[in-house]
LONUVO-532224 format. One record per residue (C-alpha): residue number from 1; residue in three letters; x, y, z. Coordinates in nm, 4 decimals, always signed. Layout:
% residues N
[NUM, 'ALA', [X, Y, Z]] ...
This chain:
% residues 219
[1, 'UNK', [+0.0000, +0.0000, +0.0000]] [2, 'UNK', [+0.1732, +0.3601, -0.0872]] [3, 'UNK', [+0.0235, +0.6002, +0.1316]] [4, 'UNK', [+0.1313, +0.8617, -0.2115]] [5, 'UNK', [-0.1625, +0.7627, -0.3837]] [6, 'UNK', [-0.4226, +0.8191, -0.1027]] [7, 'UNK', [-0.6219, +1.1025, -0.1732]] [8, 'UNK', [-0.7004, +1.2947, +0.0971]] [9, 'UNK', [-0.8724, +1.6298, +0.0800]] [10, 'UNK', [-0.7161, +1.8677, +0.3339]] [11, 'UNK', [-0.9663, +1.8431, +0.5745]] [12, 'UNK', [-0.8610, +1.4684, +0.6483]] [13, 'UNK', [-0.5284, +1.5723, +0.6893]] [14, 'UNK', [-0.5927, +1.8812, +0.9563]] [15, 'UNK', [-0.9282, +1.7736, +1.1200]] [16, 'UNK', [-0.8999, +1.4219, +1.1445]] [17, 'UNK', [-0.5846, +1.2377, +1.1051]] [18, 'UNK', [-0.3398, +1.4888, +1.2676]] [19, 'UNK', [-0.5412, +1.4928, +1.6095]] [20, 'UNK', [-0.6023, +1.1130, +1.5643]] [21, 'UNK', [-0.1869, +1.1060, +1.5676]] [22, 'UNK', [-0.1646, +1.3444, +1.8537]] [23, 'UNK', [-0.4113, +1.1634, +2.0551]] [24, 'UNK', [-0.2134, +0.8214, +2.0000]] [25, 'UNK', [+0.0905, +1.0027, +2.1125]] [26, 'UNK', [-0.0772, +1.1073, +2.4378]] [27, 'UNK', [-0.2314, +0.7301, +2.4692]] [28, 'UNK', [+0.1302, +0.5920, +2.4511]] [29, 'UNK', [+0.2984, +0.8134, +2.6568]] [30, 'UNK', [+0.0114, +0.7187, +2.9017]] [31, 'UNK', [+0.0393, +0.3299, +2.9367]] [32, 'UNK', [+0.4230, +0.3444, +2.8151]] [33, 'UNK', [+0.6216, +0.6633, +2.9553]] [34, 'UNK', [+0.7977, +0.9408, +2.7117]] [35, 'UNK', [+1.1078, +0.7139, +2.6710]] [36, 'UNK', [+0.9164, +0.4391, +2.5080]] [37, 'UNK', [+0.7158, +0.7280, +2.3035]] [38, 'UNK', [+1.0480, +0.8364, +2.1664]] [39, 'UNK', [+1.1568, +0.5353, +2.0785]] [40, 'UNK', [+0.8799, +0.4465, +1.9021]] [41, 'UNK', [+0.8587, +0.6923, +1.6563]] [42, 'UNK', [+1.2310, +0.6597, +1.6041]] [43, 'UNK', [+1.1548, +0.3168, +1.4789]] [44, 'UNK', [+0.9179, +0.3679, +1.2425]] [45, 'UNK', [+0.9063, +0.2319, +0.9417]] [46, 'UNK', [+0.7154, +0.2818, +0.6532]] [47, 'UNK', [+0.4970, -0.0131, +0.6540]] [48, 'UNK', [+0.4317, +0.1125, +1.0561]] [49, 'UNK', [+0.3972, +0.4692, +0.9373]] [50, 'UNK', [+0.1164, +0.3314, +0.6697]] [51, 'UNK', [-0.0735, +0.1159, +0.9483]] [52, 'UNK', [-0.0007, +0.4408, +1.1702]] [53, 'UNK', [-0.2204, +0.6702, +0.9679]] [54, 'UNK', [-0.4634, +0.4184, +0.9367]] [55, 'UNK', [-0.5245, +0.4034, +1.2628]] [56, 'UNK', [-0.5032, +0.7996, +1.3185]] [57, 'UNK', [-0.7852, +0.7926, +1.1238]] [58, 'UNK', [-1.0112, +0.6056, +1.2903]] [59, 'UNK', [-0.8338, +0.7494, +1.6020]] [60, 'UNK', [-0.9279, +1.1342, +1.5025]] [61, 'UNK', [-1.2735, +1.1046, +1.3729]] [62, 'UNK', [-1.3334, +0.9999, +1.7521]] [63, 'UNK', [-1.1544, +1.2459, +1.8772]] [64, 'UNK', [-1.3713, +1.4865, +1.6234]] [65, 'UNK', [-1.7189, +1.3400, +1.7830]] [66, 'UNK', [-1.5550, +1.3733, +2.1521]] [67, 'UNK', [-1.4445, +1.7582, +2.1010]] [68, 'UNK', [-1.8080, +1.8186, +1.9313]] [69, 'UNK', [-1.9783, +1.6484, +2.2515]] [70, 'UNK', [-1.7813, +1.8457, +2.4620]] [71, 'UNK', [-1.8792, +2.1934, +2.2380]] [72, 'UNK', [-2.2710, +2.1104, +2.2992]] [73, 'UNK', [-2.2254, +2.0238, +2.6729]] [74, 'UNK', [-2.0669, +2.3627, +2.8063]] [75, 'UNK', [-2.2516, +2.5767, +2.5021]] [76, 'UNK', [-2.5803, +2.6021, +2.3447]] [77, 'UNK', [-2.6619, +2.3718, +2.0280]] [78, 'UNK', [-2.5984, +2.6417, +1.8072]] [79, 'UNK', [-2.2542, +2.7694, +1.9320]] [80, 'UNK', [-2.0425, +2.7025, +1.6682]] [81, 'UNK', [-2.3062, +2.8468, +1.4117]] [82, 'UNK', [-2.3237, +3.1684, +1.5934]] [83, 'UNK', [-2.1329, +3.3180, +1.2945]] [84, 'UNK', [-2.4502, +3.2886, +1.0191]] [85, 'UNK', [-2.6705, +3.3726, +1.3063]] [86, 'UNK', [-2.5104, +3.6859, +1.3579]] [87, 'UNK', [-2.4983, +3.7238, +0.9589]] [88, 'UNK', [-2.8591, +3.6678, +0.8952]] [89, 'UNK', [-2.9265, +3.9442, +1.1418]] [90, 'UNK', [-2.7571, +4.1841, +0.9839]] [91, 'UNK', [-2.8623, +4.4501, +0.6959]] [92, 'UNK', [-2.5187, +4.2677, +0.4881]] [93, 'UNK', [-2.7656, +3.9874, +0.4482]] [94, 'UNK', [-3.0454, +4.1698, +0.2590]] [95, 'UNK', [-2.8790, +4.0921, -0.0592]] [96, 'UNK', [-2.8793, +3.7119, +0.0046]] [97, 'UNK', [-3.1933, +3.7211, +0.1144]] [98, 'UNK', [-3.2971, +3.8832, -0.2321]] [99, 'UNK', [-3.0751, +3.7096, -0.4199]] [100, 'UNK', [-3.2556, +3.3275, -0.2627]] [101, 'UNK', [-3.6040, +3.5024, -0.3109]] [102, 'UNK', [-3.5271, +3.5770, -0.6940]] [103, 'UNK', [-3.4295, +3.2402, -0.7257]] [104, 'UNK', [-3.6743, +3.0243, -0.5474]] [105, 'UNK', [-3.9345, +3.2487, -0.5727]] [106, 'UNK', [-4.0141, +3.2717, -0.2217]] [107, 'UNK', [-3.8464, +3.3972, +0.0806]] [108, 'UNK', [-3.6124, +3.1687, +0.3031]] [109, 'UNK', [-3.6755, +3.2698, +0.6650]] [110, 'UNK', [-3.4351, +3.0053, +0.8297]] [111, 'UNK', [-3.0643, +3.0524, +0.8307]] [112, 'UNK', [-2.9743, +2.6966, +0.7740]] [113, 'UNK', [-3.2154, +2.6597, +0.4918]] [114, 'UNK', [-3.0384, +2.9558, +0.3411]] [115, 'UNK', [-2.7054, +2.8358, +0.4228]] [116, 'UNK', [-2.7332, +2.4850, +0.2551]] [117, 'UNK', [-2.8856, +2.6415, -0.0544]] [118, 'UNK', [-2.5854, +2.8838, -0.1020]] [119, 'UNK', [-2.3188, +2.6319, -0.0281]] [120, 'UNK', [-2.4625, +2.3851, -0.2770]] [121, 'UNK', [-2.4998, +2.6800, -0.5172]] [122, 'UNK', [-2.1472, +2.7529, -0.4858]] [123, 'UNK', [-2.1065, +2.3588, -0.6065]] [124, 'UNK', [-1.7334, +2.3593, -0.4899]] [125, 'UNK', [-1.6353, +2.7334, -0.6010]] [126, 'UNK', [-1.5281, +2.8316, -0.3048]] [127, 'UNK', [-1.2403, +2.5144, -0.2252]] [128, 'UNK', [-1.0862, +2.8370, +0.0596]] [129, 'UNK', [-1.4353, +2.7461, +0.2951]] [130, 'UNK', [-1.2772, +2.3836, +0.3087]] [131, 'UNK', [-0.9718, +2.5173, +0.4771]] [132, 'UNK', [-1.1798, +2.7551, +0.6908]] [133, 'UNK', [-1.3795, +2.4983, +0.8140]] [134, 'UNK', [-1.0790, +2.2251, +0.8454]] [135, 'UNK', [-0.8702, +2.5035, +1.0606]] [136, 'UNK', [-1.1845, +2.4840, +1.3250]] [137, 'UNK', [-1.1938, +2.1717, +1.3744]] [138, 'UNK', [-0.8795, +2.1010, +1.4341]] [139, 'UNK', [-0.8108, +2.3597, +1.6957]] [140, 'UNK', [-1.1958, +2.2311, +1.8744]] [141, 'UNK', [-0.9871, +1.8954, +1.8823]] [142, 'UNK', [-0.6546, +2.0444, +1.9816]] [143, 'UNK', [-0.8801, +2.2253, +2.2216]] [144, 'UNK', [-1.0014, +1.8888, +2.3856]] [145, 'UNK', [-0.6410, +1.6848, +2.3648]] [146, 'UNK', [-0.4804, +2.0178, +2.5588]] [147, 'UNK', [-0.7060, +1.9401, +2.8457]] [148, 'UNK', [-0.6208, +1.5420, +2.7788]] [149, 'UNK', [-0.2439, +1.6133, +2.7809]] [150, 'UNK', [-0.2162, +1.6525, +3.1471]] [151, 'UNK', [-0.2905, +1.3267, +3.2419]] [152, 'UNK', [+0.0515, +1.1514, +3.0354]] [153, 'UNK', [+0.2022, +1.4722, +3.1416]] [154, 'UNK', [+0.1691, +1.4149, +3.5071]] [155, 'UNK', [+0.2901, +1.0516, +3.4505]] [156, 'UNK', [+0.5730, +1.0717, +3.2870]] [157, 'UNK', [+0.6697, +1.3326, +3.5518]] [158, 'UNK', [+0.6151, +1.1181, +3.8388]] [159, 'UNK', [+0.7719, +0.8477, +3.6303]] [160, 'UNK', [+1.0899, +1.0552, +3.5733]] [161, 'UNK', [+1.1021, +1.3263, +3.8750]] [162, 'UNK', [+0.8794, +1.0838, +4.1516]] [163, 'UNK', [+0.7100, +1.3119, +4.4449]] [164, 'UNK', [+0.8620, +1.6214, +4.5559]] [165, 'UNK', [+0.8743, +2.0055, +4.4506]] [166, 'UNK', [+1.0369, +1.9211, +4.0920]] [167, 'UNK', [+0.7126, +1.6941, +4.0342]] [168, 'UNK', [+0.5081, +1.9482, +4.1732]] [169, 'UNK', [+0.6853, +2.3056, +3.9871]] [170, 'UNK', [+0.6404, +2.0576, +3.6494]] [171, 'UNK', [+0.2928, +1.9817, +3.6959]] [172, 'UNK', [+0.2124, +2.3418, +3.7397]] [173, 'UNK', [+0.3890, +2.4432, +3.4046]] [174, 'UNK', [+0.2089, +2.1347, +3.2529]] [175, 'UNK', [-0.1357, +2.2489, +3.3578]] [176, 'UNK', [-0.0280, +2.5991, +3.2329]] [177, 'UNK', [+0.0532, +2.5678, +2.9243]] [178, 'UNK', [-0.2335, +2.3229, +2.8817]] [179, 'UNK', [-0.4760, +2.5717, +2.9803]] [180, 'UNK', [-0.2724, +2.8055, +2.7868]] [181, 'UNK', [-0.3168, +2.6207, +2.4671]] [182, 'UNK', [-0.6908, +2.5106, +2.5318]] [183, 'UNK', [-0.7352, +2.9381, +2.5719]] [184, 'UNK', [-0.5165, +2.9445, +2.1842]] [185, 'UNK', [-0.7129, +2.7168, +2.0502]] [186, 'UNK', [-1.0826, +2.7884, +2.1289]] [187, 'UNK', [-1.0489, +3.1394, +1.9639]] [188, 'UNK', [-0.9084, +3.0359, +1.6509]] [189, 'UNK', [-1.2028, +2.7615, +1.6504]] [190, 'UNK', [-1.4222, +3.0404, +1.6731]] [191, 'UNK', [-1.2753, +3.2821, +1.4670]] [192, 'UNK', [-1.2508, +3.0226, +1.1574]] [193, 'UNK', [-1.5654, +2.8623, +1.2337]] [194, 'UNK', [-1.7348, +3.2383, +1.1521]] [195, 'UNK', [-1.5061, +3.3043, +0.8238]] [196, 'UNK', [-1.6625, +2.9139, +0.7177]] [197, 'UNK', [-1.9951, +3.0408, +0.7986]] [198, 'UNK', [-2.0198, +3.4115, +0.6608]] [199, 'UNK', [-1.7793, +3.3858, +0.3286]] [200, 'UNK', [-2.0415, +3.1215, +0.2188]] [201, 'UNK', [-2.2876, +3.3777, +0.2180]] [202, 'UNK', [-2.0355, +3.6625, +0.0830]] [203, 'UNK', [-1.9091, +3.4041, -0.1971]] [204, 'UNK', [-2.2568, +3.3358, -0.3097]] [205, 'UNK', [-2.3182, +3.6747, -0.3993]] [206, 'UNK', [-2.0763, +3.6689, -0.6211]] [207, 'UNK', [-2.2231, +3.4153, -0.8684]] [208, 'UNK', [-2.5423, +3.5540, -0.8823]] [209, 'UNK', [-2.4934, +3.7101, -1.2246]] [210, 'UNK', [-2.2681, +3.4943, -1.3659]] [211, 'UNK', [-2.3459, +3.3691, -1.7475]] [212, 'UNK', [-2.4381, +3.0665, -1.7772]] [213, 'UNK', [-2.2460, +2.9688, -2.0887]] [214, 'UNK', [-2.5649, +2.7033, -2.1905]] [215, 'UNK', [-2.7594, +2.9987, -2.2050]] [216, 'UNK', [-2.5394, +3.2073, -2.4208]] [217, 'UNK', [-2.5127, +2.9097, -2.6562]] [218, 'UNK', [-2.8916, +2.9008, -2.7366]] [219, 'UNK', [-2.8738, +3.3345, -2.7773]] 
């Protein structure tokens, strides 16, 4: 199997395998200690690195559906869609709103509705919205596996260090910088969760009187 003829859209790569490899990392360093960690990965090989991935896959889409659980239990249902409802609220939206009613003939009151028509009218136009969205969910799983982190962190100190102020001074830098990180990455969720939300809208707009070269065909 030659993992250079996979094709994987970026999203795979960002939102789902790359946490699914971090989270693996944190799982060994868990039941095996940093030193067996290290060793590990200097070992690899490129049948292990193939099986690896594999497994980072499956190993990331879990951590995706553990990081979105954890979104809806300390937020509303609609958190991470705050951005079009925000949007939709707004006098920017009046041309959308138009632009769905000339279309359809009728006017779309609900946001999602609205949403889902102008990213299938886009019909893969706007490939940037991928990335957007891809970004987001990798930092609301980086978000989760900061928090996670501790626990192999405070192992492999007591593993290295045992009991006594070193242990202690490490596990508050640990907890730190984990907090730290979780603080990083829950505003970049949010921030590129809104661009993958609005620029649908704002891309949209931008079709709306495009030829349709069928059309100019027939003329």
């Amino acid at each position: 199997m030659d993992p250079s003829k996979w094709k994987l859209e970026v999203y795979d790569l960002l939102a789902i395998i790359l946490p699914g490899l971090v989270v693996i990392g944190e799982g060994w360093v868990l039941l095996n200690g940093w030193n067996a960690f290290a060793s590990m990965v200097g070992g690899l090989t490129g049948t292990k690195l193939t099986l690896l991935i594999l497994v980072s896959f499956g190993a990331g889409t879990m951590v995706q559906e553990l990081s979105d659980l954890f979104i809806k239990l300390i937020k509303k249902a609609r958190y991470l869609k705050q951005g079009r409802d925000r949007f939709w609220s707004t006098r920017e939206a009046d041309p959308v709103k138009r632009s769905i009613k000339a279309q359809l003939g009728e006017v779309v009151s609900s946001v999602d509705t609205a949403f889902d028509y102008c990213l299938t009218r886009l019909k893969g136009g706007f490939p940037k919205r991928d990335l957007f969205l891809a970004v987001s969910d990798l930092c609301r799983s980086f978000a989760v596996l900061s928090l996670l982190a501790i626990v192999p962190a405070i192992r492999s100190a007591f593993q290295m260090l045992g009991v006594g102020r070193v242990f202690f001074f490490w596990i508050l830098v640990s907890v730190t910088a984990a907090l730290i990180l979780f603080f990083l990455s829950w505003r970049r969720m949010v921030r590129f969760r809104e661009l993958s939300e609005t620029t649908v809208f704002r891309a949209d707009l931008a079709t709306v009187n495009e030829t349709n070269p069928e059309t100019e065909l027939a003329r």
